[in-house]
N, CA, C and O atoms as a GROMACS GRO file, in nm:
protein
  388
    1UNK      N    1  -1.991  -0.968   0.678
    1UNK     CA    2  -1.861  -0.954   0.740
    1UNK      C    3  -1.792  -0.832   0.680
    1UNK      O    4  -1.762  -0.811   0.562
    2UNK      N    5  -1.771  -0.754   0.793
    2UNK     CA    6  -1.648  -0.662   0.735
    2UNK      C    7  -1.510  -0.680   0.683
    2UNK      O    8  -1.441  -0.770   0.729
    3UNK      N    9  -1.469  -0.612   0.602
    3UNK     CA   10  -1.368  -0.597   0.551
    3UNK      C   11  -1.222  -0.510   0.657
    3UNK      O   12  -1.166  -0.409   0.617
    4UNK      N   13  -1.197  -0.563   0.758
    4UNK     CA   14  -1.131  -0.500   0.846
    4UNK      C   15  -0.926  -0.514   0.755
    4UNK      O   16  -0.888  -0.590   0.665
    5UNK      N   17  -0.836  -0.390   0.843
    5UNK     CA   18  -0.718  -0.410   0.842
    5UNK      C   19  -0.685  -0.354   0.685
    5UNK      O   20  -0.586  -0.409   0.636
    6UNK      N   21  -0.740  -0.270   0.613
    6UNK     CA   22  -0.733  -0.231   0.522
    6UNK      C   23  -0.744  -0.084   0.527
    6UNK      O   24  -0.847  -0.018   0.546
    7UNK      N   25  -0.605  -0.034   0.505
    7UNK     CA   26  -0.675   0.154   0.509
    7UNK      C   27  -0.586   0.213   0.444
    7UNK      O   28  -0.479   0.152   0.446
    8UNK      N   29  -0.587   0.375   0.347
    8UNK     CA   30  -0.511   0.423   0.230
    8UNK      C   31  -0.412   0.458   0.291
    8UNK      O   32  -0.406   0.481   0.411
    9UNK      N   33  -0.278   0.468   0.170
    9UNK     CA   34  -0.147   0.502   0.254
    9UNK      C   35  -0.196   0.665   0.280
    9UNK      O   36  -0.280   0.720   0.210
   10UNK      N   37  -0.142   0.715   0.368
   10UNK     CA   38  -0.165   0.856   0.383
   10UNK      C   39  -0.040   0.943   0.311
   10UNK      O   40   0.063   0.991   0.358
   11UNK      N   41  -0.068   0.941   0.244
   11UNK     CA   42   0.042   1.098   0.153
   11UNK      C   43   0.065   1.274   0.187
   11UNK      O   44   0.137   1.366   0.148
   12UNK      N   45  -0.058   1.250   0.295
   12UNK     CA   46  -0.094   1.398   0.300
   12UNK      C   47   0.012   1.463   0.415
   12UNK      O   48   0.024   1.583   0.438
   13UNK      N   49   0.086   1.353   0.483
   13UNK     CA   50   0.166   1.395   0.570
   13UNK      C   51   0.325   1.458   0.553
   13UNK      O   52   0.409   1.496   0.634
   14UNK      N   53   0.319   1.446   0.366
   14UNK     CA   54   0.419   1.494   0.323
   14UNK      C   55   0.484   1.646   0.333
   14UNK      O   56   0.594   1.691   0.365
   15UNK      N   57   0.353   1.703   0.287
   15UNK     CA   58   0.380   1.851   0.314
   15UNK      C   59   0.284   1.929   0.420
   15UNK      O   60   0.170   1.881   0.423
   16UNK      N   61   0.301   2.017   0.490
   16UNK     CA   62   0.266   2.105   0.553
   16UNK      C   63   0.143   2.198   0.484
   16UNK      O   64   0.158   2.214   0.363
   17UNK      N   65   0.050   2.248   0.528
   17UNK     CA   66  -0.062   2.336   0.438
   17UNK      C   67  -0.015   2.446   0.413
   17UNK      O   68  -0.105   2.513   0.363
   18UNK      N   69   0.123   2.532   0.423
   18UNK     CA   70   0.175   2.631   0.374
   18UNK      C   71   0.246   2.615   0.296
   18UNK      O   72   0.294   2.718   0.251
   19UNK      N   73   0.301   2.465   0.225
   19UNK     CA   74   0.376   2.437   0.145
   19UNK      C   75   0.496   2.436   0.156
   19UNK      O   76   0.567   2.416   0.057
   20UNK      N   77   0.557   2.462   0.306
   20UNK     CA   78   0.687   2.434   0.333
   20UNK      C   79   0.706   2.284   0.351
   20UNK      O   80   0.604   2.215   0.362
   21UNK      N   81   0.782   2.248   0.354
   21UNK     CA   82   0.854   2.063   0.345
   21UNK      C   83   0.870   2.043   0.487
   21UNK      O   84   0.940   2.125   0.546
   22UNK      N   85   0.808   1.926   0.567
   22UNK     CA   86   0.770   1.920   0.706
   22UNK      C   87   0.895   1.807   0.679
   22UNK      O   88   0.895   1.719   0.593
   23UNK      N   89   1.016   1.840   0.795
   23UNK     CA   90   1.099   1.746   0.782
   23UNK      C   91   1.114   1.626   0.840
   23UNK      O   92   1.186   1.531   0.809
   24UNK      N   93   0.999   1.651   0.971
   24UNK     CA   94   0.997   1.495   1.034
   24UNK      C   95   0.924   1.406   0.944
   24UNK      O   96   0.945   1.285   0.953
   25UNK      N   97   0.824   1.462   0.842
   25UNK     CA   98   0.700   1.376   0.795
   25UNK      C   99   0.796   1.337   0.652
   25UNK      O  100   0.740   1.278   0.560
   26UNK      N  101   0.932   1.371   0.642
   26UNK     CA  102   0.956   1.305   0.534
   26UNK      C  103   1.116   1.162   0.532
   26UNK      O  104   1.208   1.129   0.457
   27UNK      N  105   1.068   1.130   0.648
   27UNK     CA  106   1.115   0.993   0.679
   27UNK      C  107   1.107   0.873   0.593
   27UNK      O  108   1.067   0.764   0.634
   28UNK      N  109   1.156   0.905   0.441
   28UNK     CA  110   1.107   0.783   0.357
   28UNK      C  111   1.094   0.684   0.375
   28UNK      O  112   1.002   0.618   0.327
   29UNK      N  113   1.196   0.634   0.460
   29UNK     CA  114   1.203   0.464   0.538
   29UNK      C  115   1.078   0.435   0.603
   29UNK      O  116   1.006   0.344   0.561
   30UNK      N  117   1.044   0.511   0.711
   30UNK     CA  118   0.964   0.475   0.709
   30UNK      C  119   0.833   0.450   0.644
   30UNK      O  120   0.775   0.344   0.665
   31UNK      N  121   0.782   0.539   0.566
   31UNK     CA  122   0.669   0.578   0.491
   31UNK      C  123   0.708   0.437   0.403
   31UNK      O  124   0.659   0.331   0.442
   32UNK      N  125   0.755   0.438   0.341
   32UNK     CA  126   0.807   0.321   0.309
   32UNK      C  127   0.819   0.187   0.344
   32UNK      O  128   0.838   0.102   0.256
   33UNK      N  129   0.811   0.159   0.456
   33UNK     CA  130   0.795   0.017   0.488
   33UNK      C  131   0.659   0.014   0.582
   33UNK      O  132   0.611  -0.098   0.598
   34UNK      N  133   0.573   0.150   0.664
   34UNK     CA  134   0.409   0.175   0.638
   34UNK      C  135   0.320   0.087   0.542
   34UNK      O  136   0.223   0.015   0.565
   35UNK      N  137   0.424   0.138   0.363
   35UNK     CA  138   0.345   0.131   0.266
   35UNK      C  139   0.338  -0.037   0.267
   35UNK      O  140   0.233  -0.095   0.237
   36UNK      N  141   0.444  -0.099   0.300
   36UNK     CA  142   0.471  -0.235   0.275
   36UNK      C  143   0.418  -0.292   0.380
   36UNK      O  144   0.362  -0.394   0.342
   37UNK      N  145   0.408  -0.278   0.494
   37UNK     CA  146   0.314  -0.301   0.596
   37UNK      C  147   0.192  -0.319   0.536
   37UNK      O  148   0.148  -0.434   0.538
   38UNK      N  149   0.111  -0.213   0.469
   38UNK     CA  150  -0.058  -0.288   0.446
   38UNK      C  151  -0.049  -0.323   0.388
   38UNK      O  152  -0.130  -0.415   0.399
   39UNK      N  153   0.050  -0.348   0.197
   39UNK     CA  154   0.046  -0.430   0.158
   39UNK      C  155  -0.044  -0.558   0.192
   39UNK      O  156  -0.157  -0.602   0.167
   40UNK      N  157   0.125  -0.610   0.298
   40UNK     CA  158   0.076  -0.729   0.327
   40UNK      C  159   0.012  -0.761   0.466
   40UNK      O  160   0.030  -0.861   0.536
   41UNK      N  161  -0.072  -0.647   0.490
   41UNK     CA  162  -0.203  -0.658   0.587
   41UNK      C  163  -0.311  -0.684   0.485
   41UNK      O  164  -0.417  -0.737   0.518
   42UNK      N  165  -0.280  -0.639   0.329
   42UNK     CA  166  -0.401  -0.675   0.285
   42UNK      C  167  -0.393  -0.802   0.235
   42UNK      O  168  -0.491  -0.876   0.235
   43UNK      N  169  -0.300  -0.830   0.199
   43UNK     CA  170  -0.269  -0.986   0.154
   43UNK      C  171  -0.284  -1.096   0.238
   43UNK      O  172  -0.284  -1.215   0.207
   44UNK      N  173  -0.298  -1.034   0.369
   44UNK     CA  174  -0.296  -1.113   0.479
   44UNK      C  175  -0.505  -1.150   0.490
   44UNK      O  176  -0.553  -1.260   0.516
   45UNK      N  177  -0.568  -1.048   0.466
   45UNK     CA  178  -0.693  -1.038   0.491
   45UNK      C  179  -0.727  -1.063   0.396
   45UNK      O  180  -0.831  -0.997   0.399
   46UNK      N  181  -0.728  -1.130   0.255
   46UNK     CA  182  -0.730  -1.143   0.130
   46UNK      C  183  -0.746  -1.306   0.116
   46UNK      O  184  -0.840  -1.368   0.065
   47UNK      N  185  -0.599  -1.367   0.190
   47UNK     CA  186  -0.611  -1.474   0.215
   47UNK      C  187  -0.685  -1.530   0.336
   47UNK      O  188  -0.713  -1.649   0.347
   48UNK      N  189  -0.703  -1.474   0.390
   48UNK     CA  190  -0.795  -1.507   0.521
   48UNK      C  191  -0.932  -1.527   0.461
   48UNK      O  192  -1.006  -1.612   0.511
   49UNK      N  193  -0.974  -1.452   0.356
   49UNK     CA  194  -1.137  -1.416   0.337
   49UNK      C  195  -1.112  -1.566   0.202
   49UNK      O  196  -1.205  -1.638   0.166
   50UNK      N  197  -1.042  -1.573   0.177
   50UNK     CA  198  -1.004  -1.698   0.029
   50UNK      C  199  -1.045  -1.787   0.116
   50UNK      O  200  -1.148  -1.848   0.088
   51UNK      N  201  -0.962  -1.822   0.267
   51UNK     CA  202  -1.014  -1.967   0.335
   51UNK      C  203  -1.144  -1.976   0.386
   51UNK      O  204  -1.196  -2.085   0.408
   52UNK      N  205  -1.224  -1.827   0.416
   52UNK     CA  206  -1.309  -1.859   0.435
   52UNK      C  207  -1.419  -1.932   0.338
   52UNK      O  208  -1.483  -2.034   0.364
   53UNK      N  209  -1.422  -1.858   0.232
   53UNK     CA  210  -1.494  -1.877   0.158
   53UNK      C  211  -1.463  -2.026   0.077
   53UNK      O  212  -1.559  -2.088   0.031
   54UNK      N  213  -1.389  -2.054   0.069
   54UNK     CA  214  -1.346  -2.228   0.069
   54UNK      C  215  -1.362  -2.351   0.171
   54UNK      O  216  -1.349  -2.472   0.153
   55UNK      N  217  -1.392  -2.283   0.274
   55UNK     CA  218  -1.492  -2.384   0.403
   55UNK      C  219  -1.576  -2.359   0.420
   55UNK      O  220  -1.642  -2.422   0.503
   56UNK      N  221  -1.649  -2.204   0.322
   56UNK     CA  222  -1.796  -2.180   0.358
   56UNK      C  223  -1.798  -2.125   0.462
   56UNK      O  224  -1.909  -2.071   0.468
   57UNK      N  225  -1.725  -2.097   0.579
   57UNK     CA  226  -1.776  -1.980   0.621
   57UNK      C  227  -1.843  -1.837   0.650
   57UNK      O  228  -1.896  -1.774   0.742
   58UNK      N  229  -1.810  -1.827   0.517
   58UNK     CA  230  -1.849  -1.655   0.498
   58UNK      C  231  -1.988  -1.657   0.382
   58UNK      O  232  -2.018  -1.723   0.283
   59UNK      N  233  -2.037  -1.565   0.446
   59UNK     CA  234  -2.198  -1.589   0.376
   59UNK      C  235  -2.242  -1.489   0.259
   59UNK      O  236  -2.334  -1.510   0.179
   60UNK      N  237  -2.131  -1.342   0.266
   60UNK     CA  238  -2.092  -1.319   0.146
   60UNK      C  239  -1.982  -1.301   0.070
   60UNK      O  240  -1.876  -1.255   0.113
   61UNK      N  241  -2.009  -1.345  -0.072
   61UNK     CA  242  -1.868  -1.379  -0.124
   61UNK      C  243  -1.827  -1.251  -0.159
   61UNK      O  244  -1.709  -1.222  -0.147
   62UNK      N  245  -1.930  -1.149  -0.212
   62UNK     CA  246  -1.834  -1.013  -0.246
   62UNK      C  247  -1.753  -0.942  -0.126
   62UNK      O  248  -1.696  -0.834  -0.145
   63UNK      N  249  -1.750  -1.010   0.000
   63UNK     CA  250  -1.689  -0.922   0.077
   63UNK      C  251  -1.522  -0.968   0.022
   63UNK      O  252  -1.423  -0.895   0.011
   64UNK      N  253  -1.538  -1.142  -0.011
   64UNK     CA  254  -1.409  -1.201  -0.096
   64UNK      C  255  -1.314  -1.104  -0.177
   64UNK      O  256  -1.204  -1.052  -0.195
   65UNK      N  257  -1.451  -1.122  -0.214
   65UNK     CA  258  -1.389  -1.050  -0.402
   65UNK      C  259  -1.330  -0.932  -0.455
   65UNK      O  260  -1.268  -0.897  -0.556
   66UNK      N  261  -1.409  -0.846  -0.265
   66UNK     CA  262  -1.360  -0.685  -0.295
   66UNK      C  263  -1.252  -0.684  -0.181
   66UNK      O  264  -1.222  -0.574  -0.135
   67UNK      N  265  -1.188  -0.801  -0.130
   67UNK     CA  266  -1.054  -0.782  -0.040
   67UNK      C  267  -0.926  -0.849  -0.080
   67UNK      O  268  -0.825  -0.857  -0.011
   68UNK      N  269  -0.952  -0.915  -0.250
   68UNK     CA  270  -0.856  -0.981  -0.296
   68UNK      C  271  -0.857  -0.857  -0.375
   68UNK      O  272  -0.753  -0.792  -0.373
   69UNK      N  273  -0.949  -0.816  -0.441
   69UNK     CA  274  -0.936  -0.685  -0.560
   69UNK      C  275  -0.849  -0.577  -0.495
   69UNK      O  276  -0.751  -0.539  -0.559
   70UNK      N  277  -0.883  -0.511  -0.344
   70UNK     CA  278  -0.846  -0.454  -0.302
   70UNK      C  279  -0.654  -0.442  -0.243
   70UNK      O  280  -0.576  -0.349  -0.220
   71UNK      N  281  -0.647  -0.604  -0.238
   71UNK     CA  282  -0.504  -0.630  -0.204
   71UNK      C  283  -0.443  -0.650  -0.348
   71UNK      O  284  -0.320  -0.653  -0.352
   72UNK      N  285  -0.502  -0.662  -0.451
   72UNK     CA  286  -0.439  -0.674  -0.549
   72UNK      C  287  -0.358  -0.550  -0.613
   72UNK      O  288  -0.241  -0.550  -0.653
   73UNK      N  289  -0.472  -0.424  -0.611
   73UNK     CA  290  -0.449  -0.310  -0.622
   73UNK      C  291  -0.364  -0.222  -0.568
   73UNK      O  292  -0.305  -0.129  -0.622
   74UNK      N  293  -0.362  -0.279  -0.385
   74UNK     CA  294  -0.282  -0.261  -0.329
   74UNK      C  295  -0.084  -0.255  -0.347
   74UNK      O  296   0.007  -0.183  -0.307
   75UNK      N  297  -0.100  -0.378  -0.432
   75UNK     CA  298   0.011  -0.456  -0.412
   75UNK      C  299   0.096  -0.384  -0.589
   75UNK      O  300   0.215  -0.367  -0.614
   76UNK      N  301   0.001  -0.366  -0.658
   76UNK     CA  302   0.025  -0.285  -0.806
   76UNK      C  303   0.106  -0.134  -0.777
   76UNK      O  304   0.212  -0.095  -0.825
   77UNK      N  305   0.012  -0.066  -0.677
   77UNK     CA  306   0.017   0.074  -0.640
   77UNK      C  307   0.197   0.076  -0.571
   77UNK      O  308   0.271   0.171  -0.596
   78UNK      N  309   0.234  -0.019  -0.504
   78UNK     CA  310   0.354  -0.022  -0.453
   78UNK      C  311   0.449  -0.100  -0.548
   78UNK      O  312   0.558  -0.047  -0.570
   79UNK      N  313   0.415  -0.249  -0.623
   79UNK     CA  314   0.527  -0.176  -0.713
   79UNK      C  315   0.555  -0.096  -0.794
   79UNK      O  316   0.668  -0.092  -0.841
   80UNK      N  317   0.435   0.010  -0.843
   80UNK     CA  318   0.482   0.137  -0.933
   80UNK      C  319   0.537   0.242  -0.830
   80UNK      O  320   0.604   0.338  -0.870
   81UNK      N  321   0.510   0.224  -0.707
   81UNK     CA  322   0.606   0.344  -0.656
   81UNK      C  323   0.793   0.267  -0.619
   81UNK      O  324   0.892   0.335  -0.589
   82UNK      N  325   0.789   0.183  -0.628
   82UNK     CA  326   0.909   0.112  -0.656
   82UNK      C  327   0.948   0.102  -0.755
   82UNK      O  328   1.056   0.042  -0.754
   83UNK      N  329   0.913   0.133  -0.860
   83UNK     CA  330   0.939   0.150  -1.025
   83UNK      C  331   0.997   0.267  -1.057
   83UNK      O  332   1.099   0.291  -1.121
   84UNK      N  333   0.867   0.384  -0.968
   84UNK     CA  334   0.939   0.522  -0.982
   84UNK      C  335   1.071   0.535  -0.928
   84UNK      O  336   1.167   0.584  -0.987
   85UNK      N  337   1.070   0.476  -0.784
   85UNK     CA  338   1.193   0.495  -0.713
   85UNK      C  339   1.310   0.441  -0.784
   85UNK      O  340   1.403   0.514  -0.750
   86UNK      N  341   1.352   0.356  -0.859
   86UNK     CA  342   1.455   0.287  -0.956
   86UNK      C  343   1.430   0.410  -1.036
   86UNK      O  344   1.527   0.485  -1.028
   87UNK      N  345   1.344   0.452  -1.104
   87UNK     CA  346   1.376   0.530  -1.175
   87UNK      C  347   1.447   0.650  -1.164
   87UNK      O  348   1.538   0.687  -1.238
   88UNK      N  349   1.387   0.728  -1.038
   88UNK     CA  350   1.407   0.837  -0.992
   88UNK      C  351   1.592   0.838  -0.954
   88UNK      O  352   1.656   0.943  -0.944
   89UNK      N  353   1.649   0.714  -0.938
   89UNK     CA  354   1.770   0.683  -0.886
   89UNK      C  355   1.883   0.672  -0.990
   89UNK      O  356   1.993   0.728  -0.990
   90UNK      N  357   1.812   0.562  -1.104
   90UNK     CA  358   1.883   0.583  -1.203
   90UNK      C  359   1.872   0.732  -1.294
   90UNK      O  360   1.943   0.750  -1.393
   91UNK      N  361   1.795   0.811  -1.256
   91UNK     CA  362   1.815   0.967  -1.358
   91UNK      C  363   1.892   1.021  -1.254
   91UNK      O  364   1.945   1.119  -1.307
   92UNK      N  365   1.932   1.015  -1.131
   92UNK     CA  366   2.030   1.078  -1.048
   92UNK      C  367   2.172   1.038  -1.073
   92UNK      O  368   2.276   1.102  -1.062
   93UNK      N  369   2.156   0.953  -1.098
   93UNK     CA  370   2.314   0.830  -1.140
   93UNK      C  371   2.385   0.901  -1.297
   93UNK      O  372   2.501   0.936  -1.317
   94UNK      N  373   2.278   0.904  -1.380
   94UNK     CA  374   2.326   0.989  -1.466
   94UNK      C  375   2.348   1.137  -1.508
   94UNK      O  376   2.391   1.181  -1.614
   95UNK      N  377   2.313   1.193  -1.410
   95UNK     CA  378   2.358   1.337  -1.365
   95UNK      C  379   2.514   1.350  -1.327
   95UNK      O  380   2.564   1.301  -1.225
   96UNK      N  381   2.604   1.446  -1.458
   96UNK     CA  382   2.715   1.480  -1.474
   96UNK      C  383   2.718   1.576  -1.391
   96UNK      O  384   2.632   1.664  -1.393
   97UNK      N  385   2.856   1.574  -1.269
   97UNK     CA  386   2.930   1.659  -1.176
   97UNK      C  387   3.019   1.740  -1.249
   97UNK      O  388   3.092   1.820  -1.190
   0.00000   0.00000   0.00000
């Protein structure tokens, strides 16, 4: 069984290949709730592959093992970019006018 509904956030849409700042592609909101979207597409397919493999359905378990690993990782990678973002907010907050 494949491992479907799982795919990398794309970052590359940030900048332009001349290095100018592409202003539609920097829609944080959205990119941002994208990111939270597969999250929990992977959490979603994570737990799906858990029930299988607990009724025996599924005939291999590493497809399990590498879609809970994979949502786990998933789910790490976004709250450190939510970590940065608090961060990045609070060093703006303390920037004297």
């Amino acid at each position: 069984m494949n491992i479907q509904g799982i795919k990398p956030i794309d970052v590359s849409i940030i900048k332009k290949s001349d290095g100018a700042q592409n202003t539609e592609a920097l829609n944080f909101k959205q990119f941002m709730s994208d990111a939270i979207d597969q999250v929990s597409n992977a959490e979603k397919v994570s737990s799906q592959m858990d029930l299988m493999m607990a009724t025996g359905d599924i005939e291999n378990i590493h497809d399990a093992m590498i879609a809970a690993q994979k949502a786990e990782i998933t789910l790490n990678f976004a709250i450190q970019i939510n970590n940065k973002v608090i961060d990045a907010y609070k060093e703006l907050m303390r920037i004297q006018l």
